[in-house]
KOLVO-174615 format. One record per residue (C-alpha): residue number from 1; residue in three letters; x, y, z. Coordinates in nm, 4 decimals, padded with zeros to 6 digits. Example, Ala and Ser with C-alpha at 12.3 -4.5 7.8 and 13.67 -1.06 7.14 Angstrom:
2
  seq  type         x         y         z
    1   ALA   01.2300  -00.4500   00.7800
    2   SER   01.3670  -00.1060   00.7140
end
This chain:
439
  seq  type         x         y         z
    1   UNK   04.7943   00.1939   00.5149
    2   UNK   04.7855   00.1438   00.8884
    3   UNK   04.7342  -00.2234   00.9587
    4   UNK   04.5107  -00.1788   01.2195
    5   UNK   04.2806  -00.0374   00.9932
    6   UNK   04.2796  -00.3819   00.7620
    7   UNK   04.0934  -00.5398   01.0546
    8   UNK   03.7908  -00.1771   01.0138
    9   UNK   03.8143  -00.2298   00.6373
   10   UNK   03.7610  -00.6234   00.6162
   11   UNK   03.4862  -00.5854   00.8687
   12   UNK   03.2591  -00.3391   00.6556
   13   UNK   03.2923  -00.5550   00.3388
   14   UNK   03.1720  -00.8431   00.5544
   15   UNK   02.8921  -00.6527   00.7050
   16   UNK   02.7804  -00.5020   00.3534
   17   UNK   02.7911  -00.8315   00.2148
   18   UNK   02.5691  -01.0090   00.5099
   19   UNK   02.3399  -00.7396   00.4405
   20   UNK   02.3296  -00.8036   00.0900
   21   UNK   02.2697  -01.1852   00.1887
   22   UNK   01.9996  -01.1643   00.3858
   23   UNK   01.8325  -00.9171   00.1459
   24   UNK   01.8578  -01.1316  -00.0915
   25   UNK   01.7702  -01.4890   00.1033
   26   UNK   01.4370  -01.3110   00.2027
   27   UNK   01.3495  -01.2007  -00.1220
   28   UNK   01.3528  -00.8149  -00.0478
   29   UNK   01.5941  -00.7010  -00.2700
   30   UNK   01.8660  -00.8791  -00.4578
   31   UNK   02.1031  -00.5970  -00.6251
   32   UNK   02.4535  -00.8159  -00.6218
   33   UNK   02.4438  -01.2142  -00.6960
   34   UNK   02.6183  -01.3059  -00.3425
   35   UNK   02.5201  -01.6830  -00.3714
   36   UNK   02.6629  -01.6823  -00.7115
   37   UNK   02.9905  -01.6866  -00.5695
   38   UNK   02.9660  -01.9516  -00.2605
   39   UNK   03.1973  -02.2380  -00.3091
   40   UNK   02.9341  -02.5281  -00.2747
   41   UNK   02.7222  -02.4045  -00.5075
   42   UNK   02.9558  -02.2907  -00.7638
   43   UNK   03.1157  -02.6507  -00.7457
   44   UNK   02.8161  -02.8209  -00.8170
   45   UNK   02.7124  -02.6214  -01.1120
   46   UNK   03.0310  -02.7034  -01.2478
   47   UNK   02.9933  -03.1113  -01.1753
   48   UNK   02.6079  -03.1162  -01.2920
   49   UNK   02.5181  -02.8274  -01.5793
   50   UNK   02.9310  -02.7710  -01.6527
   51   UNK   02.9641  -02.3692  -01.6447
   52   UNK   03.2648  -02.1876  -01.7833
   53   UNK   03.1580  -01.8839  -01.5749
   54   UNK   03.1007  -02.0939  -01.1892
   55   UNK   03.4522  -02.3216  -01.3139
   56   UNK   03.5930  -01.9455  -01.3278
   57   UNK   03.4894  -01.7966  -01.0181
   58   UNK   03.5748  -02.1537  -00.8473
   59   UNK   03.9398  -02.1056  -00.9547
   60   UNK   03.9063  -01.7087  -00.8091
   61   UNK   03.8169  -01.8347  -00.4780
   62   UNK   04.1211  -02.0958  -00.4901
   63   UNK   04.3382  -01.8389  -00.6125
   64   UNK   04.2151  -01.5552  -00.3150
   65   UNK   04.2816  -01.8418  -00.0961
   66   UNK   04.6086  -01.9836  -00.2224
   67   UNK   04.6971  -01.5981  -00.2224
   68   UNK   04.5928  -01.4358   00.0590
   69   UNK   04.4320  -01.7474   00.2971
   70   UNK   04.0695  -01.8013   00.4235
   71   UNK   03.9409  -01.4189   00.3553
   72   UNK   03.6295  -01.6144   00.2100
   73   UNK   03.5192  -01.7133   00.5911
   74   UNK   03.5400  -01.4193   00.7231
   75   UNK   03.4059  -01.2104   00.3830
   76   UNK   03.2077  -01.4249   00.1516
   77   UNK   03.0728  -01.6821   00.3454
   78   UNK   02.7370  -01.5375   00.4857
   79   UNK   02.7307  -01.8090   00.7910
   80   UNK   03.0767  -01.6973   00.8229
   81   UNK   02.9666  -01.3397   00.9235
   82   UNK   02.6556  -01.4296   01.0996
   83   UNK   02.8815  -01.6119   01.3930
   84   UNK   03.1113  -01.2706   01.3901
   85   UNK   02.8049  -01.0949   01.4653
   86   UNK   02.7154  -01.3258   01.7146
   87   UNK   03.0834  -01.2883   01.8650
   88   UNK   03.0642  -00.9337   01.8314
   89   UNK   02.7830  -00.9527   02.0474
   90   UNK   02.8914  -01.1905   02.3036
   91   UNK   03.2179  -00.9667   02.3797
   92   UNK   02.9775  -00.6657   02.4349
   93   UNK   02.8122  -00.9332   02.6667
   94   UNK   03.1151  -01.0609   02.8359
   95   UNK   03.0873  -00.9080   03.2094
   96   UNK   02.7323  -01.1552   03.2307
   97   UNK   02.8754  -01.4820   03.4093
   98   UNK   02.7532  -01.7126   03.0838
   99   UNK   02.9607  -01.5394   02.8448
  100   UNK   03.2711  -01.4591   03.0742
  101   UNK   03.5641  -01.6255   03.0138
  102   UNK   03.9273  -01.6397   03.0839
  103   UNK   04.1340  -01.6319   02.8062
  104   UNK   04.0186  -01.8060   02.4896
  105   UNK   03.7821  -02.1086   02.5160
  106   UNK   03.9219  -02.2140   02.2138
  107   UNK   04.2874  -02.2084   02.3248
  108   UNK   04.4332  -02.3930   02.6234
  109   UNK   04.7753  -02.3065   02.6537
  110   UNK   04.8211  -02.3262   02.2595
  111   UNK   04.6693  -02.3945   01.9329
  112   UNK   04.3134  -02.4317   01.8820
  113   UNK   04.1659  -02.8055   01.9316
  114   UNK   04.2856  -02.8763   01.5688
  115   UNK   04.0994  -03.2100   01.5675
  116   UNK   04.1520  -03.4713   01.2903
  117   UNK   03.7977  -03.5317   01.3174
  118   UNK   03.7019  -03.2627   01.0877
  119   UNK   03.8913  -03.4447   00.8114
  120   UNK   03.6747  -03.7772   00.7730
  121   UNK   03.3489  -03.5180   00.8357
  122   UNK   03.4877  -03.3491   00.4897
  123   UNK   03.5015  -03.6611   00.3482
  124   UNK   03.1727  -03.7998   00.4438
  125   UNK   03.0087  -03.5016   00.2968
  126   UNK   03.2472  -03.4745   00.0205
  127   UNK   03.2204  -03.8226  -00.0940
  128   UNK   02.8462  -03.9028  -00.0382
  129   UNK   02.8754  -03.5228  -00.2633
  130   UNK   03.0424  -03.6898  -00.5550
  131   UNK   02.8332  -03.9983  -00.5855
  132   UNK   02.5807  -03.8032  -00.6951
  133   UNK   02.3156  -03.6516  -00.3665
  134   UNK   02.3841  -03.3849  -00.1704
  135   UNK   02.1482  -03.5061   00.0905
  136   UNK   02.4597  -03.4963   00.3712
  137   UNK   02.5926  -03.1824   00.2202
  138   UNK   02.2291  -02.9621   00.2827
  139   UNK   02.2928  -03.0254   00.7162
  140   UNK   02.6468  -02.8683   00.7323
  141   UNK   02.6996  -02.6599   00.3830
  142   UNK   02.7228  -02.2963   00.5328
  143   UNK   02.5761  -02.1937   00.2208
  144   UNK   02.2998  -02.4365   00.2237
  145   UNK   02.2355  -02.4355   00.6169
  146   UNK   02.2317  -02.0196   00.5990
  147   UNK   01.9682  -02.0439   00.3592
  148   UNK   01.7348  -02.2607   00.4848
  149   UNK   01.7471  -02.1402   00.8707
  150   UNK   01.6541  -01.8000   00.7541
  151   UNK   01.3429  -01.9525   00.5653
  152   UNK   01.3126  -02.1541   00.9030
  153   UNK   01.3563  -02.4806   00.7810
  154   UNK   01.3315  -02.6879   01.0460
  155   UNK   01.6643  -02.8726   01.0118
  156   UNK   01.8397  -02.5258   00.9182
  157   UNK   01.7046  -02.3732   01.1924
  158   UNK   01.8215  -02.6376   01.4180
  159   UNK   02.1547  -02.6694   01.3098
  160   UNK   02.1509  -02.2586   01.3157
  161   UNK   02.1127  -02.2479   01.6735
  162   UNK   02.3994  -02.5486   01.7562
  163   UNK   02.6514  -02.3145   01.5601
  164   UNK   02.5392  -02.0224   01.7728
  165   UNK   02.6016  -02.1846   02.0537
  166   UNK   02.9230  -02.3141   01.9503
  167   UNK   03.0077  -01.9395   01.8677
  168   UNK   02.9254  -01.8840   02.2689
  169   UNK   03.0899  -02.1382   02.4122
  170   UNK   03.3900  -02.1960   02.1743
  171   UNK   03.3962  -01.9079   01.8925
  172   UNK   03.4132  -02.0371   01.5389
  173   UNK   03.4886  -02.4253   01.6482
  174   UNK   03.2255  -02.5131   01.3541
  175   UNK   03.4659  -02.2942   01.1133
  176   UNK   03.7848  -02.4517   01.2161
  177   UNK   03.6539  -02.8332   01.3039
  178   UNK   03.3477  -02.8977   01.1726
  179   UNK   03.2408  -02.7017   00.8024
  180   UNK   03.3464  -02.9003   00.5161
  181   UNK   03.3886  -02.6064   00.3321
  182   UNK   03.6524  -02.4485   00.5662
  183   UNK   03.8499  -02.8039   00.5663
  184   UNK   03.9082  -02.7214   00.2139
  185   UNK   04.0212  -02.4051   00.2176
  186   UNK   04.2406  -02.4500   00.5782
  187   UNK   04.4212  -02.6761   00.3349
  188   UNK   04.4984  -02.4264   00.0635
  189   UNK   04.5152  -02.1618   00.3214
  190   UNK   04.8452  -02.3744   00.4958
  191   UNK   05.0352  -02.3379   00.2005
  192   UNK   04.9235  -01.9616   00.1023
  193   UNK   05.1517  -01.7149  -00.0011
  194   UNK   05.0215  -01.4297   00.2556
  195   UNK   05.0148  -01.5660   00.5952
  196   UNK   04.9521  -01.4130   00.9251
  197   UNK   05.2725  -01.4365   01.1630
  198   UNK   05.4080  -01.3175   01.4289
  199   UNK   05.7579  -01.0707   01.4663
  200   UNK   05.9415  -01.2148   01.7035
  201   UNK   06.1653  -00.9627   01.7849
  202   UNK   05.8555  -00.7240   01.8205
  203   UNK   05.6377  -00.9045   02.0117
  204   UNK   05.6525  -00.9202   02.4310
  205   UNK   05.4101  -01.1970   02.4744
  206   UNK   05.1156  -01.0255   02.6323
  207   UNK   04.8781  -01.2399   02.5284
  208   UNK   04.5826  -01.0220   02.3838
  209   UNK   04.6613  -01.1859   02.0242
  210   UNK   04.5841  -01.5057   02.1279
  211   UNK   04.2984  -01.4002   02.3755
  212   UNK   04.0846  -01.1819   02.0959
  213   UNK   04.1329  -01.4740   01.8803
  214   UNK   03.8177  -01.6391   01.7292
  215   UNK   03.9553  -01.9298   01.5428
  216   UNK   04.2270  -01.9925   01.8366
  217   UNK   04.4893  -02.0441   01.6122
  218   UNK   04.7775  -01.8197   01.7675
  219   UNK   05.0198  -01.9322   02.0521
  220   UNK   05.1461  -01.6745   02.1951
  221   UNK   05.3855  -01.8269   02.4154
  222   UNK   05.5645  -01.9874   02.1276
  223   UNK   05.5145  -01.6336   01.8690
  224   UNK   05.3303  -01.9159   01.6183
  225   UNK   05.0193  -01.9053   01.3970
  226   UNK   04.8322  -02.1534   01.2694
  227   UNK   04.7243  -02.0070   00.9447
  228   UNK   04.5036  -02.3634   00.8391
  229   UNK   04.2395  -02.2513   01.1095
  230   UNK   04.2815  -01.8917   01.0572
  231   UNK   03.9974  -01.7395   00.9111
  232   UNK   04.1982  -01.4347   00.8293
  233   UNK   03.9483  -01.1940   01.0443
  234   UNK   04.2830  -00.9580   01.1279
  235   UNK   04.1537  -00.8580   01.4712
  236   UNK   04.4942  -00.9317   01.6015
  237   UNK   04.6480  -00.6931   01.3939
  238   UNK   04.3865  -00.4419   01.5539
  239   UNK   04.4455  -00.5816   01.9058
  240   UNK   04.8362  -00.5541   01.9304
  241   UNK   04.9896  -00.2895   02.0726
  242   UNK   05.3134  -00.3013   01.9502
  243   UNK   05.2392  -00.4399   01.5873
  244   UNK   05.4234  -00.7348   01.5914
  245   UNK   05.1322  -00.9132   01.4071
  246   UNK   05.1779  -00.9447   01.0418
  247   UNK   04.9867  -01.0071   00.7348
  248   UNK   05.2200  -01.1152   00.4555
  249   UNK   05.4733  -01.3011   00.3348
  250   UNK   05.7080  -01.5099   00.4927
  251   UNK   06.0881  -01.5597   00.4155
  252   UNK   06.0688  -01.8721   00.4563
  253   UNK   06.0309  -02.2195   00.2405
  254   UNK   05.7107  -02.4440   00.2822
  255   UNK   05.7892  -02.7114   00.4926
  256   UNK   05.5390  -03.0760   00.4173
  257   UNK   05.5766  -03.2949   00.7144
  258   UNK   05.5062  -03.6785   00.6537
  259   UNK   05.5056  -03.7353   01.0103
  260   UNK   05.2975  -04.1157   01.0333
  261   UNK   05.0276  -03.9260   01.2403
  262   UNK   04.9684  -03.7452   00.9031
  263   UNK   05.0286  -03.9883   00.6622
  264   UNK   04.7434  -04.2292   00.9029
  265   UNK   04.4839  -03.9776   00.9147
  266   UNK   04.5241  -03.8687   00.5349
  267   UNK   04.4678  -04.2449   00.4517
  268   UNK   04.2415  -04.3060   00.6827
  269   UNK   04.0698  -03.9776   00.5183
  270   UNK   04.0848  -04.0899   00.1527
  271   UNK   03.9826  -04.4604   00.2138
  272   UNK   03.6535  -04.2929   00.3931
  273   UNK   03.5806  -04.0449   00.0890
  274   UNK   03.5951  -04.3695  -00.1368
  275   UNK   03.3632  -04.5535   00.0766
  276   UNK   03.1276  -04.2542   00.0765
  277   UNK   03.1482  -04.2056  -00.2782
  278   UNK   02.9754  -04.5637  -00.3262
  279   UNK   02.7397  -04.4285  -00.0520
  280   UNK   02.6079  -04.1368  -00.2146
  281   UNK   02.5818  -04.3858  -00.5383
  282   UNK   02.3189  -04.5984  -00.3545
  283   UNK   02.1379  -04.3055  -00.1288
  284   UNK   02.0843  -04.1477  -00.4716
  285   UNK   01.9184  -04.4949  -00.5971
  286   UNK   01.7430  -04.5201  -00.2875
  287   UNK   01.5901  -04.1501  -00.2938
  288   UNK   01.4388  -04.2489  -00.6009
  289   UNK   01.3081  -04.5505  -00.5923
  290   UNK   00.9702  -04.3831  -00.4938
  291   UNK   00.8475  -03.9897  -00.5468
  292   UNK   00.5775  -03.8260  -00.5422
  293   UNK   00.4451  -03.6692  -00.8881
  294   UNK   00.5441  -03.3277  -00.8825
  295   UNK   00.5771  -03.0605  -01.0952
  296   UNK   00.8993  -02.8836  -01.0863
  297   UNK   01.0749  -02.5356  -01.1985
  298   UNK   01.1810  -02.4861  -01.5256
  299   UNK   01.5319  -02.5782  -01.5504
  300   UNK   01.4669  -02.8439  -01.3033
  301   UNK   01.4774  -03.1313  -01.5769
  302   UNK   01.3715  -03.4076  -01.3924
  303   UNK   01.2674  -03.5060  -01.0487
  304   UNK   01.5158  -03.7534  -00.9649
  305   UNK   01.8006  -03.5288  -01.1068
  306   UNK   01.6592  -03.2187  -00.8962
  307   UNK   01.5951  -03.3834  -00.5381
  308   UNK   01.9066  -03.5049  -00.5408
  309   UNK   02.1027  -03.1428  -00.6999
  310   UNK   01.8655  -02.9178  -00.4793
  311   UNK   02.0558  -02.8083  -00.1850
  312   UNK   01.7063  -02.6451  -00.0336
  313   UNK   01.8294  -02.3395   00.0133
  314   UNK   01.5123  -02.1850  -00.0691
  315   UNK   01.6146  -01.8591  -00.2739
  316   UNK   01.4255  -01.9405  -00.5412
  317   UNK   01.1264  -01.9853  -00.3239
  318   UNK   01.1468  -01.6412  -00.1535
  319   UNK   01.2530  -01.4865  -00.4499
  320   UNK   00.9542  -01.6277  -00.6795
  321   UNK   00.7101  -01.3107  -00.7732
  322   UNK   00.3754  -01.5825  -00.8388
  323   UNK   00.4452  -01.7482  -00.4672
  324   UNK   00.3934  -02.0895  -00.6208
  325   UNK   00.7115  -02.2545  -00.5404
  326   UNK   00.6779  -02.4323  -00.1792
  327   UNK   01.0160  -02.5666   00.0702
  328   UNK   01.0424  -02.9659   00.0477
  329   UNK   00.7837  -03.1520   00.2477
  330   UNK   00.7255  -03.5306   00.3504
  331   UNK   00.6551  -03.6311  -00.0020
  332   UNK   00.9239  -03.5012  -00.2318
  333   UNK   01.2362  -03.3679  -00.0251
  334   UNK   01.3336  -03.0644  -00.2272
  335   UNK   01.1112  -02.7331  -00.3933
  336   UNK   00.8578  -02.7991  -00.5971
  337   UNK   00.5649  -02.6079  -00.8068
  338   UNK   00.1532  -02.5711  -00.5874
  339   UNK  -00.0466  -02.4166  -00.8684
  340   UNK  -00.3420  -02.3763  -00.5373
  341   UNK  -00.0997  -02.0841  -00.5397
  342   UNK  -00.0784  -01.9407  -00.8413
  343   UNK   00.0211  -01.9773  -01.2061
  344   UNK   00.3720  -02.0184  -01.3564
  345   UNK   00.4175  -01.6428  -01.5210
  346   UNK   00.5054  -01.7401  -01.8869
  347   UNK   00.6880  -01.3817  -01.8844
  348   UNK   00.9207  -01.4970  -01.5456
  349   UNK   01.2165  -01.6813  -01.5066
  350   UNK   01.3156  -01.5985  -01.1568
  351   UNK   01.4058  -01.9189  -01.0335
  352   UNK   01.6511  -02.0122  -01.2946
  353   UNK   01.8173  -01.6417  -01.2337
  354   UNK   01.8582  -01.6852  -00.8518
  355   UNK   01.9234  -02.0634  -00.8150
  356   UNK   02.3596  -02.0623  -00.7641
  357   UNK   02.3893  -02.4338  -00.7356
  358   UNK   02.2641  -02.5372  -01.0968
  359   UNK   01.9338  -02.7523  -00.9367
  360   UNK   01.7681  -02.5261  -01.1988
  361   UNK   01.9262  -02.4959  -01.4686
  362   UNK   02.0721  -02.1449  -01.5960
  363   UNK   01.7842  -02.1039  -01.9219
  364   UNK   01.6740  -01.7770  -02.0763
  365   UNK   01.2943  -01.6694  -02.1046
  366   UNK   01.2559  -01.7860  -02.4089
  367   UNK   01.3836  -02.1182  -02.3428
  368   UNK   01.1855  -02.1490  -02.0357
  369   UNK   00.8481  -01.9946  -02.2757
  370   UNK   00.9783  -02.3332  -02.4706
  371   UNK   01.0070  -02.5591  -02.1724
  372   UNK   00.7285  -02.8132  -02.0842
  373   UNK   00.7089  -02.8353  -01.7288
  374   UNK   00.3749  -02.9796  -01.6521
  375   UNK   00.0624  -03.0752  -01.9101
  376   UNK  -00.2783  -02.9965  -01.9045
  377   UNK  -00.5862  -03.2160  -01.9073
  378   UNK  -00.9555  -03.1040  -01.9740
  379   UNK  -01.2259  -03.2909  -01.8277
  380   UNK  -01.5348  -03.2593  -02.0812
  381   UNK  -01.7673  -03.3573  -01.8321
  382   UNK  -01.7494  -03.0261  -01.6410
  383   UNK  -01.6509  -02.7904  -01.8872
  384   UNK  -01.8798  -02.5396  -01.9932
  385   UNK  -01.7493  -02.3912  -02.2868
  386   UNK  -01.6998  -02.0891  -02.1801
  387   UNK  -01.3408  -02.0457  -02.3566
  388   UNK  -01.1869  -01.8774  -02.0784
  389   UNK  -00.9349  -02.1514  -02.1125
  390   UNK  -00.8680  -02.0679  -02.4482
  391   UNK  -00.7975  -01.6711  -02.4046
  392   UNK  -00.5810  -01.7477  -02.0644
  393   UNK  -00.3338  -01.9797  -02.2351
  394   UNK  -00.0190  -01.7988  -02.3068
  395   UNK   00.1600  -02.0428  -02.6167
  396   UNK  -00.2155  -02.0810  -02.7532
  397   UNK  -00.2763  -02.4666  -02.6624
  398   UNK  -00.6070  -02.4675  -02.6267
  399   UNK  -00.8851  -02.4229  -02.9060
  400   UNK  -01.2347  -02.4125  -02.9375
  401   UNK  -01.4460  -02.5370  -03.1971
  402   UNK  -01.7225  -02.4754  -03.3776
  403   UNK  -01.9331  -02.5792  -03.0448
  404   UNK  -01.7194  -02.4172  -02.8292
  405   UNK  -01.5654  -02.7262  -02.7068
  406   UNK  -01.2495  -02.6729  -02.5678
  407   UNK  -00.9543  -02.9060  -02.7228
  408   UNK  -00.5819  -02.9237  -02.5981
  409   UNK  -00.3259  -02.9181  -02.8357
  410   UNK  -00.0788  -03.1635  -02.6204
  411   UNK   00.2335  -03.0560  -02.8547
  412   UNK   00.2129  -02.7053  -02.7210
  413   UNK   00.1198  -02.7320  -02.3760
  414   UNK   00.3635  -02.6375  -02.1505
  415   UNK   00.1974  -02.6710  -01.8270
  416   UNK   00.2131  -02.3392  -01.7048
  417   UNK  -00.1464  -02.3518  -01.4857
  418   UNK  -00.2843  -02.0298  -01.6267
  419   UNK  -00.5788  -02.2610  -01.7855
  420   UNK  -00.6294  -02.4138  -01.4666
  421   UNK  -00.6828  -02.0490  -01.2916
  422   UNK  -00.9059  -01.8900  -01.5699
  423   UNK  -01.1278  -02.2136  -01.5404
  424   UNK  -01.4328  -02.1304  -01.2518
  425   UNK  -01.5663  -02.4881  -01.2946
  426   UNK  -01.2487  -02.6824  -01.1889
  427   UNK  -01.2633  -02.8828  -01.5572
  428   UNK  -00.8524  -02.8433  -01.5518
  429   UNK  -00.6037  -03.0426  -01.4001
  430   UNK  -00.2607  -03.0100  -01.4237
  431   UNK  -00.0076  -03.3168  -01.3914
  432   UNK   00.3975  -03.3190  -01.3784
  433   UNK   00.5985  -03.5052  -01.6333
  434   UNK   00.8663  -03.7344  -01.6035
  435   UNK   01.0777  -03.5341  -01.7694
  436   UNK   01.0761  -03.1457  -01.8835
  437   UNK   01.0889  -03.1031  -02.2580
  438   UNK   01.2255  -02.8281  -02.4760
  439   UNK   00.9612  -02.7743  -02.7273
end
């Protein structure tokens, strides 16, 4: 196959996949589980609800990476794509004075601005990640930030619009400095088998390799790529005109430098995860010390488990056929059940079938017909015994007797809200429990 054509090829998939992302963000139409497979999600399923299945397709991404480098930026990763787009855009753009630019913002004579900073940022969010919240990880998460901009989120939206300016003024900075995610894999990547590189003898140092890069990680001057910020997008194999960029492997034997600028910011690195771990032990104490009394998804478990698992992402909540789920508010930071919306479909599980992070809980629909979510309470005063109650309620927890008085059977109740609908009289309340409970 003709190299070029790698760059055509790799470009599609990513394209096919966005579309599939946003399709399925939105709540359109969700044919291929997309989020299933993003690497912040799939890790925490495997820390918080251990899955076989997400530990699996964790070790497939290391593997693609360790294999063939950081294809997941520039195919999976639906933020990933989105900045392409934008710098798609922005070169059809280029002849407007804002977006004109000689040579490579990123590049100034050389590598990108490979700054240690982006390190200690992956260890902020990665340690305040393992001690239990992922309150940091929801404002930088591509994943998590992709979702909730395009259900305009405030803070998504917000942190949306820096990275598209970032993609104006300095192409994918965020994915080579700033994304947690990327940190990780620009590690594997550095040591993967398949690297991009350049032939020496082949190449006569025009330049257009280095200028068409996004990630700025090629030096054409020296004939050297830096495949830890390449986000293996193979336009320079496109952009070449005599083909001395290659995607492969190279004879040569991995070098690991312990130079002390290294070995300092690797410590300095690992001292600050440790320190963050602690914090993410007392933010998740502190988050919930006081919430409001909610009622949560099935699958959810618990409230203080959930605000602190749910990366607000918000697929369940455009995804959700009865419309009750709502985004996190003032009160209680993550999604949560308003039955002024609807009713809880006792046929439906949705929510536990789009959720990719393990926030809900992967449960089947007859576990979640079996899960206790919310209970019901009947205030005598204004019934009036009209039993609509009692022919609503899906697991029959409600009878009426010989007066017609209606009386809740509390160890079947599973709080799904259908009594509180069928009720014209408002004699129904329904109130969250502390815990969800398999019946």
């Amino acid at each position: 196959m003709n190299k070029k054509n790698l760059y055509r090829i790799r470009l599609t998939i990513a394209i096919i996949v966005f579309i599939i992302a946003i399709t399925g963000i939105l709540g359109i139409f969700y044919p291929v589980r997309i989020f299933d497979i993003q690497l912040m999600p799939l890790l925490q399923r495997v820390i918080t609800d251990f899955s076989i299945i997400a530990l699996i397709l964790l070790l497939l991404i290391a593997g693609l990476t360790f294999l063939y480098g950081r294809i997941y930026c520039s195919i999976i990763c639906p933020l990933g794509i989105l900045q392409e787009i934008i710098g798609l855009l922005k070169e059809n753009l280029k002849n407007i004075p804002l977006f004109k630019m000689e040579g490579n913002r990123l590049c100034d004579g050389g590598f990108v601005l490979n700054s240690p900073i982006k390190y200690f940022i992956s260890a902020i969010l990665w340690g305040i990640f393992f001690g239990g919240t992922v309150v940091a990880v929801r404002y930088l998460d591509p994943y998590t930030v992709f979702g909730s901009a395009f259900t305009l989120v405030a803070a998504g939206v917000i942190v949306l619009v820096s990275v598209i300016v970032i993609v104006i003024f300095k192409d994918r900075f965020f994915c080579t400095n700033i994304c947690p995610v990327g940190t990780i894999l620009g590690l594997i990547s550095k040591i993967s088998l398949n690297k991009i590189y350049i032939n020496k003898e082949e190449c006569v140092s025009c330049g257009k390799c280095e200028y068409n890069c996004p990630s700025g990680c090629i030096n054409s001057k020296e004939k050297a790529v830096d495949n830890e910020t390449c986000i293996k997008c193979l336009k320079c194999l496109e952009v070449c005109p005599k083909g001395g960029i290659n995607y492969g492997k190279i004879a040569q034997k991995i070098k690991f430098s312990l130079k002390r600028r290294r070995i300092i910011i690797a410590s300095g690195a690992i001292l600050l995860f440790g320190g963050m771990v602690k914090t993410g032990l007392l933010l998740k104490e502190r988050i919930t010390e006081k919430l409001k009394d909610v009622i949560l998804p099935p699958g959810a478990v618990n409230k203080e488990r959930f605000i602190n698992k749910c990366l607000n992402c918000n697929l369940c909540v455009e995804n959700c056929p009865q419309k009750i789920l709502v985004k996190a508010d003032n009160e209680y930071g993550a999604v949560h059940i308003d039955y002024s919306k609807g009713v809880c479909n006792y046929d439906c599980h949705k929510c536990s079938e789009v959720c990719p992070s393990g926030a809900i809980k992967k449960i089947t629909l007859e576990e979640k017909q079996k899960t206790r979510i919310a209970m019901a309470m009947i205030n005598n005063d204004k019934c009036a015994k009209c039993g609509l109650c009692s022919e609503s309620c899906p697991v029959h927890a409600i009878i009426k007797t010989d007066d017609n008085k209606p009386v809740l059977n509390a160890a079947k109740c599973i709080g799904c809200g259908n009594c509180r609908k069928a009720c014209h009289f408002g004699a129904i309340e329904i109130f969250g429990v502390n815990d969800q409970k398999y019946l």
